[in-house]
C-alpha positions as semicolon CSV with decimal commas, in nm:
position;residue;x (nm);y (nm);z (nm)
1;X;-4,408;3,307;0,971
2;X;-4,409;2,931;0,883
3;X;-4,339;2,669;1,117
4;X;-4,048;2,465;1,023
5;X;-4,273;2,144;0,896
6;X;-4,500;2,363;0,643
7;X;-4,180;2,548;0,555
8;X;-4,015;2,217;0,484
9;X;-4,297;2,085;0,281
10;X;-4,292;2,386;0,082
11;X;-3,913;2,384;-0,019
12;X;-3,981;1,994;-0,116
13;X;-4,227;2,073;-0,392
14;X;-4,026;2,340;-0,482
15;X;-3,765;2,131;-0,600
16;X;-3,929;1,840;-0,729
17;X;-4,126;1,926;-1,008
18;X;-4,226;1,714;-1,282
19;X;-3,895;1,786;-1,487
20;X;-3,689;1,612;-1,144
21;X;-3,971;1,355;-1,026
22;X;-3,775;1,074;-0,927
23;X;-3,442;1,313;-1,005
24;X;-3,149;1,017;-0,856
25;X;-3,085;0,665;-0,996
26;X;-2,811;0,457;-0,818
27;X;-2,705;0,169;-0,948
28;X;-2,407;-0,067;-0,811
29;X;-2,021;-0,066;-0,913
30;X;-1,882;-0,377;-0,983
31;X;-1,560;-0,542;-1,091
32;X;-1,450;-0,838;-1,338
33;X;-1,532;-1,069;-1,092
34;X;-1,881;-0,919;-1,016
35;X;-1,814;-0,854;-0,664
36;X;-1,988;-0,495;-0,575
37;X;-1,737;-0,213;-0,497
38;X;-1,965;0,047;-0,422
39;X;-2,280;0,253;-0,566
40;X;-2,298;0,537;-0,841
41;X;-2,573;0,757;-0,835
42;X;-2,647;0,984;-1,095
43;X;-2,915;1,294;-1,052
44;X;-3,052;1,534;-1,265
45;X;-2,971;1,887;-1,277
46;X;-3,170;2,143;-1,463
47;X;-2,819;2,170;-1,728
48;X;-2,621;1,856;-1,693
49;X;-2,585;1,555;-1,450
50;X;-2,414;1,488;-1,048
51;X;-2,242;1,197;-1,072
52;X;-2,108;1,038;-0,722
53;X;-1,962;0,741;-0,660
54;X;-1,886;0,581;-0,371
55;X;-1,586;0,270;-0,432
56;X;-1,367;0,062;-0,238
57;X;-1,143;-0,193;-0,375
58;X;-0,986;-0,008;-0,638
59;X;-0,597;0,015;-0,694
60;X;-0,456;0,339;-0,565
61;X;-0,415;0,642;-0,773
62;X;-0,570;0,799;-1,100
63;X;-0,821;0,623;-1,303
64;X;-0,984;0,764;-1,594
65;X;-1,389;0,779;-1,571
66;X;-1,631;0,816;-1,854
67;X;-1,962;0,738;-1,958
68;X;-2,029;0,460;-2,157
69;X;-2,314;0,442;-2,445
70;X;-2,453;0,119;-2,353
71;X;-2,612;0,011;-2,001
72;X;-2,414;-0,388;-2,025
73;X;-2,155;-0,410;-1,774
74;X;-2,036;-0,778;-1,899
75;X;-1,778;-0,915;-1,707
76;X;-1,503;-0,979;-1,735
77;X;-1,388;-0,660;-1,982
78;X;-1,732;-0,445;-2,009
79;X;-1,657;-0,406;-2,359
80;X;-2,060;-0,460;-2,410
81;X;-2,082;-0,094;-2,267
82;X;-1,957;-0,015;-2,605
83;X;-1,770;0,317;-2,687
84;X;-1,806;0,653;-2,519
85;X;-2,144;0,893;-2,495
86;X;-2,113;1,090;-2,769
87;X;-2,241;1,433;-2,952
88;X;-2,405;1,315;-3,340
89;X;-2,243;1,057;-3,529
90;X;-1,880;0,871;-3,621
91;X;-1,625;0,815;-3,423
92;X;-1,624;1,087;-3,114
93;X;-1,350;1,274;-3,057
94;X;-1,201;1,263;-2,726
95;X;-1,006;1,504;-2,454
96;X;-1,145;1,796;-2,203
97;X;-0,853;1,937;-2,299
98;X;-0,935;1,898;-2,665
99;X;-1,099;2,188;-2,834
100;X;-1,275;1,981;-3,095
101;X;-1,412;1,694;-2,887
102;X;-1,765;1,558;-2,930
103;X;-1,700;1,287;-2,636
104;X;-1,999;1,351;-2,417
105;X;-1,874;1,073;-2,207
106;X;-1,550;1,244;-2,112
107;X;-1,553;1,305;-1,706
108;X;-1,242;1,399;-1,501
109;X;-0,999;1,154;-1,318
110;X;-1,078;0,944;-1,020
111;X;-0,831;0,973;-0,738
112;X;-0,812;0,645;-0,532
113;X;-0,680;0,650;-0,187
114;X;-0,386;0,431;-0,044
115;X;-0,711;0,259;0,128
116;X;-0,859;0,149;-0,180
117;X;-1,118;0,433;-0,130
118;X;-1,294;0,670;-0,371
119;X;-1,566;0,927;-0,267
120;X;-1,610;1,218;-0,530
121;X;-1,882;1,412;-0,700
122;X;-1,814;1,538;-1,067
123;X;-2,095;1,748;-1,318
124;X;-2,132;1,684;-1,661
125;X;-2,344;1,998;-1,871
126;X;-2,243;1,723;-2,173
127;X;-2,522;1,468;-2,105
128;X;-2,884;1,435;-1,959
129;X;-2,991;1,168;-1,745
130;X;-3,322;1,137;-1,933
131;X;-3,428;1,388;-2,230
132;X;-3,119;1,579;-2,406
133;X;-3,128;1,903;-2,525
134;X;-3,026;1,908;-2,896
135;X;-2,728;1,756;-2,932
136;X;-2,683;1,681;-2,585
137;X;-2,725;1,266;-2,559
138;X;-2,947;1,132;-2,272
139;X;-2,815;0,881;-2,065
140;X;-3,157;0,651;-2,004
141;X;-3,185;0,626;-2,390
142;X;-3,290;0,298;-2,618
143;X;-2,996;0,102;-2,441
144;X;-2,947;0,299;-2,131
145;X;-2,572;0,399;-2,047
146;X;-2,269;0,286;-1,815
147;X;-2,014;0,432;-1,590
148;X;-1,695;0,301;-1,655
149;X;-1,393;0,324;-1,404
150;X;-1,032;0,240;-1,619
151;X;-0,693;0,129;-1,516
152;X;-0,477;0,415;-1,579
153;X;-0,569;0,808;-1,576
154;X;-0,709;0,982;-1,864
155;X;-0,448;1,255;-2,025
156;X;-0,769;1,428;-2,167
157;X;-0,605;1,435;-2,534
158;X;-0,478;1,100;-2,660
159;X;-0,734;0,862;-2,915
160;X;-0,939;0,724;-2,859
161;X;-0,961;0,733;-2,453
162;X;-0,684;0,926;-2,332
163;X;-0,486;0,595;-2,265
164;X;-0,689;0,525;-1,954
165;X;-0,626;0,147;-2,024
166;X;-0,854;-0,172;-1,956
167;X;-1,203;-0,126;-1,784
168;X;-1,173;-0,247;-1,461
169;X;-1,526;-0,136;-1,287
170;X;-1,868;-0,070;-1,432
171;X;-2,211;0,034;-1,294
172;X;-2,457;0,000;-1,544
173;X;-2,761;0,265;-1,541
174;X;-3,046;0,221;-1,739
């Protein structure tokens, strides 16, 4: 039988192989005003991405979330993260609930609390964090890649993004 520290040791290289060296990369949220709201850390799974973010600050309620092809968080509108992650090329189309999207940077909802709070964990199989599959983008590309938090919840269908509204938090990864 192995002692706990050997065992330990053994599950570690287990899971960090040279695919997942260096598998997390957190990188701070911040508003239009460039004060930090909290941290958004991204990890590499063997078929997707973890996304977690940890805000406060934020207005109360549902906020749409996507990923964002550039890694430019500009104050004070973030439109330098340019458009959504997306599958080939044109315009992507957008919606989880649409059966024809090619938005790879469509993510569920963020719920903020009456604090101001957000703490959630979401997977994406739609991106990589660093070498796509086909057509799958990777997020740590030519001009890395953003997380953008909007004003208003995503409805999943509407063009171009759902009617989530104004950017109002970006972390930029890259």
């Amino acid at each position: 039988m192995l002692k706990p520290s050997v065992l330990a040791a053994c599950l570690a290289v287990a899971f960090v192989g040279p695919a997942f060296a260096d598998p997390a990369l957190t990188a701070p949220l911040k508003d239009a005003k460039g004060e930090t709201l909290g941290t958004v850390t991204l990890t590499e799974a063997p078929n997707g991405v973890l996304l977690r973010i940890e805000a406060q600050n934020l207005a109360p309620g549902w906020h749409g979330l996507h990923f964002h092809e550039k890694g430019k968080c500009e104050a004070p509108k973030f439109e330098s993260a340019g458009g959504h992650v997306h599958m080939g090329t044109g315009m992507p189309k957008h919606g989880l609930l649409n059966a024809d999207a090619t938005d790879a940077g469509d993510l569920p909802n963020l719920y903020v609390g009456a604090d101001g709070k957000a703490t959630a964990e979401l997977f994406s199989d739609k991106v990589r964090l660093r070498q796509g599959a086909g057509s799958v983008p990777a997020l740590l590309g030519h001009d890395g890649a953003a997380v953008i938090i909007h004003a208003n919840p995503d409805d999943y269908v509407s063009q171009p993004i759902g009617g989530a509204g104004a950017r109002i938090a970006c972390a930029s990864v890259s």
